[in-house]
Every structure is written in C-alpha cells, then in structure tokens.
N, C-alpha and C positions, 0 to 999 in steps of 0.2 A: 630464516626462510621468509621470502618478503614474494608478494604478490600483486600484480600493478593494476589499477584500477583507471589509468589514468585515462585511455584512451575512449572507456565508454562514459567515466564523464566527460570529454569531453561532445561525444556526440549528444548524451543528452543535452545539455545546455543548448545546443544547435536545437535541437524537439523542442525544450521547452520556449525558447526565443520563437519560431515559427508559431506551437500552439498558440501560448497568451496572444502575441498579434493576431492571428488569423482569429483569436475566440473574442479579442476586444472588438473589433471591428463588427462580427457578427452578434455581438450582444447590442449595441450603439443599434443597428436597424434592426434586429428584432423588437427590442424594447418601443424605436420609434413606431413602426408599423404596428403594431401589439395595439400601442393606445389610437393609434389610427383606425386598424380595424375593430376597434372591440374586443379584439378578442384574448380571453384567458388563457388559454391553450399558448398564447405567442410571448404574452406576457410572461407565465409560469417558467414555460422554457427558456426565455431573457433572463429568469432569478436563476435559474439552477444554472444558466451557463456561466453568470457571475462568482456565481459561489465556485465552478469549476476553475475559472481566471484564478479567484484569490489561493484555490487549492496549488494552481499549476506554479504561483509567485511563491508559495508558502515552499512547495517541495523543491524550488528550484535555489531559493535562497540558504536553505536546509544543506543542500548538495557543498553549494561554496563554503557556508559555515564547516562542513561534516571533513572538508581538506583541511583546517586547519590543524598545524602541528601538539600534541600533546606539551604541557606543560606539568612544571611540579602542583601547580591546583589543581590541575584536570589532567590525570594522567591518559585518561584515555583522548584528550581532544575535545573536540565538540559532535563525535559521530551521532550521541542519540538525540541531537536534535532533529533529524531525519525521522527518527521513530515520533517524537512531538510532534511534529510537521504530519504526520500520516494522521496521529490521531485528532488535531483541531480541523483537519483538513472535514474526517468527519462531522465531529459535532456540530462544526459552520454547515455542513448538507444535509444534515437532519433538523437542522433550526429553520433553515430556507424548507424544507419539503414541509415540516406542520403549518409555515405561514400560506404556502399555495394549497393547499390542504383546506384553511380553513373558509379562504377565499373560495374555494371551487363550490365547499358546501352552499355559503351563502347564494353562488350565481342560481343554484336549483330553485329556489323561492326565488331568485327576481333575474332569468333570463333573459339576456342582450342580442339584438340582432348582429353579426357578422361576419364579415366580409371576406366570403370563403376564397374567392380567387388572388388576396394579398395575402391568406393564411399559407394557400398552397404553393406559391411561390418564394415566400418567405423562408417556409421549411425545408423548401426544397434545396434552397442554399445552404442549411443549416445541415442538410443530409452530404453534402459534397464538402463543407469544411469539417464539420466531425469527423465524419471517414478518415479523412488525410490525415489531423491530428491525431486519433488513433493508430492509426498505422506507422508514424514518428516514432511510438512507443511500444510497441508490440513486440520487435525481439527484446527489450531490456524487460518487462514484465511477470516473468519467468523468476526471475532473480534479484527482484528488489519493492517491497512492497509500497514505495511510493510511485515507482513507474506502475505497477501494475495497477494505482490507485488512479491514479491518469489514464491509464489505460481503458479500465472497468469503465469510467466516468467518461470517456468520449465516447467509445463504444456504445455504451448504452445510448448517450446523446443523440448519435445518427438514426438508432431504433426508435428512439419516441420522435423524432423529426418526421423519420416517414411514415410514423404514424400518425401525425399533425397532418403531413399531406393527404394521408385515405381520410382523416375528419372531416375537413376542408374541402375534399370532392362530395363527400356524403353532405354537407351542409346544405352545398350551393345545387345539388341535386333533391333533397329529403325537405329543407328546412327545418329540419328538427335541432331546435338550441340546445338543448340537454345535450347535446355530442359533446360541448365544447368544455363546461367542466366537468362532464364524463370522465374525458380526454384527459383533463388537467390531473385527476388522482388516478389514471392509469400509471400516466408518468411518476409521480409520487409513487406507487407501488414496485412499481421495473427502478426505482432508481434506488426505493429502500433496501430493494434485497441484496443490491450491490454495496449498498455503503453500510449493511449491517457486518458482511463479512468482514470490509478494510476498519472498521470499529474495531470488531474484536479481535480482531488480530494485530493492529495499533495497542489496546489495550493491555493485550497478553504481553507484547514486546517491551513494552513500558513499566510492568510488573516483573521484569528478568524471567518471565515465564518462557518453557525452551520454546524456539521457535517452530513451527509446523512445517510438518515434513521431514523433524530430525526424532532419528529412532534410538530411542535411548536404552534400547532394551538389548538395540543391537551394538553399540557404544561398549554397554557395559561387559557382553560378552567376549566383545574382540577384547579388550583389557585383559579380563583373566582369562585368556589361553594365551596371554605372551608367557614366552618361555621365562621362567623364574618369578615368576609374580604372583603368590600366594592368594594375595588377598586387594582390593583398594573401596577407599571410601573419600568425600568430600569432593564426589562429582558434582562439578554445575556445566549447565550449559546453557550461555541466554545471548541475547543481541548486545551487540555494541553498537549497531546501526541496523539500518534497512537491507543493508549488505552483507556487514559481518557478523560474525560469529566465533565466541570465545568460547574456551573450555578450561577449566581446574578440574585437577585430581590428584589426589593422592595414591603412589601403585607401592605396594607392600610386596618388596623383592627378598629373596633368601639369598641373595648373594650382593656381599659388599662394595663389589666394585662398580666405579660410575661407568657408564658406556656412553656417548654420544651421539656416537652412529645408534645403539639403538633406541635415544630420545628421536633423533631424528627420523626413523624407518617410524614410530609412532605418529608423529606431526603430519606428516607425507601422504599417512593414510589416512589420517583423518580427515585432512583437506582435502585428497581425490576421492574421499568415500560420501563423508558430511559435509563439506564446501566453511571447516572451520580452521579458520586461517589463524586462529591467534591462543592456542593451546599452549597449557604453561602445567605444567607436569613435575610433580614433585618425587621424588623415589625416596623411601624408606627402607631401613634396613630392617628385615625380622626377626626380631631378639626375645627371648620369653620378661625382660624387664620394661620395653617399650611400649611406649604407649601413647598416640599420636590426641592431641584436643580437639580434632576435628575428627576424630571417627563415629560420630553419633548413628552415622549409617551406613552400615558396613555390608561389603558382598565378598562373597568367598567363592573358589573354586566348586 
C-alpha cells in the first residue's frame, strides 16, 4: 500500500525557493537600515530573520535528503533527517533570541536615538514579505512539522513587524527610546513561545516518542476488537519523518490461518484514521506453549 507524496513536495520546494529569496533580500536592508538608523528593534529583526533563512535552507535540504531511496545501511532512507532539521532549526532560534536579548538589556542603561520614519517603513516591508511567505506554507502546516515550523516563524514575523511599525510611529511622536529595546524583547517573547512548541516536538520526535495527535489508547482498542484477536503486545508508534508515521505490533490471533485481505483492512484503517502509512503487523498464533520475547507489555481484551 504506497501513498504519494510527491506532489506536495513538489510545491513545497516552489515555497521554500520564493521564501529564502524574498527573506535574503529583506534581511540585506533591514540589517543595512538597522545600522543606519540606530535602531535595535531593525537590527534584532534582521537576526531572527536570518536565523529564519538558515531554518527555511535547513528544512528545504532536509525535504531532498528525506526522498532518498532506503538502502541496506539505512533501511528506512534518510526521512529523519527532516526531524533533525526541525529540531537545530530551533536551537539556532533560541541562540539568536538570548543574543538580542541580551543586547536589548544593555540599550536600557545607554539609550540611542532613532530614526523612527526608516524604522516604519522598513517594517513595513518586512509586514508584506512575511505575510506572503507565510501563506506559501500554510496549507502544508497542518501535516508536517517542519512547514508548520516556517510557518509559526513567518507568521509570527509579520506580527513583530507591525509591531516595529506602531514603535516607530510612537518614537517619532513620544521620543521615548525605551520603546526600541522594549520592542526588541517583546519580539524575543512572541517568538519564544513559537519555537518552544517546534523544540519540543522536534525533540519528542527525535526520541521515537509517539507523535502528537496520535491516540494511542484509541490504536490499542481498535486492535482488540478485531475479530479473533485475543490479545497484542509490542506496540510502537513514532516518526520516520516530519510526515510519516510507522507502526509495530504484535496481534495474538486464535485462529491459524493467514488472511491478507484482513492485514490489509487493518493498514487501510490506520492510515485513514492515524495518517500512518507504514505499519508492519505481525500475527501470532495462540497456543497455551507460546510465548512471544517481545511481550513485556501486554493488553488483553
């Protein structure tokens, strides 16, 4: 039973090709204007959108690797490097958020003047390229946690942009400097809470921990109520990638004979129920002298 993936990578790749350009060009004049105008707020957002760049290069090279065909070294391919790629994508966005972080504190003891109306226009561009690169990524985000990593990560982008731009109007109306690394660790906070989620859920998938949103309790019941299946043990369920999802078990059946069709009415459903496409299902026979090495954790009708 084979399921084709091929057509949404190929649209991703189209995403991430537009994003990284549309986000290199707008890091290049934020960063320049940034040191132009003084200001932290232009600069900070120049770091985090880099670190976005290297994320959207990491998850995109991830995608190519993640097609390559399985070998006898690597029987499964190279799919979890997608899960890899999710998770430095964070730890690079938490290294860039403590250095603007730490900058912002120091601007409060020694306060810079400026230049609110190349902050607001700056930003302002930085609000109509995020958008679009977000929305690149927004049907695929749903079902893959590296798009929805890009995702999170423009999205949020466009929100601390126009909030650069209300800074930027209040500067050049208030003069109050304090806004500007105010500003800098608001973004720092709006963009933590996004990359703590894609952390740990990078993390968990990288530990074969089962993936979120798969219900294992429901898994385990649909099993024992198939007809003739006593008992099973030596469920797993964890990522192969950012996309898929494997499953083992062993189903402890009272009747000897193999059926196909109903391996398959099992596979069928668990792909249109849990979206796992690569379940490998072992049937046992149940004998009062058998006794399986993997039953360390058993469920019973």
């Amino acid at each position: 039973m084979a399921h084709d993936h091929g057509s949404e990578i190929k649209n991703y790749n189209r995403s991430f090709a537009i994003g990284i350009t549309l986000n290199i060009i707008f890091v290049i004049i934020e960063a320049i204007y940034g040191v132009v105008a003084d200001s932290l707020a232009l600069i900070a957002d120049a770091g985090h959108n880099l670190s976005d760049v290297v994320s959207l290069v990491l998850a995109w090279g991830a995608f190519y690797l993640g097609k390559k065909e399985p070998t006898l070294q690597r029987t499964y391919g190279l799919r979890k490097i997608t899960i890899l790629a999710s998770l430095t994508s964070a730890i690079l966005l938490l290294i860039a958020l403590g250095a603007i972080a730490w900058e912002a504190f120091g601007r409060f003891s020694d306060p810079k003047a400026v230049d609110g109306m190349t902050v607001i226009i700056v930003a302002a561009i930085g609000v109509v390229i995020n958008t679009v690169t977000a929305l690149l990524f927004r049907e695929g985000q749903k079902d893959d946690l590296n798009i929805k990593g890009a995702y999170l990560h423009m999205a949020a982008d466009a929100a601390v942009s126009l909030g650069v731009v209300i800074a930027g109007i209040a500067i050049m109306y208030t003069g109050w400097l304090w806004l500007d690394p105010t500003l800098s660790l608001v973004i720092v906070l709006v963009i933590l809470v996004g990359t703590w989620g894609l952390l740990r859920d990078s993390v968990n998938l990288a530990m074969d921990g089962v993936p979120s949103g798969i219900d294992m309790e429901g898994i385990k019941n649909y099993l024992l109520t198939l007809p003739s299946i006593e008992e099973i043990h030596a469920l797993h369920v964890w990522a192969l990638s950012t996309t898929e999802i494997a499953l083992t078990v062993h189903l402890v059946s009272n009747k000897s004979e193999l059926d196909n069709a109903f391996l398959d009415e099992i596979q069928d459903y668990l792909h249109d129920h849990y979206d796992i496409e690569h379940a490998t299902i072992q049937i046992e026979y149940a004998t009062d002298d058998y006794v399986c090495d993997l039953n360390k954790v058993t469920y019973k009708r």
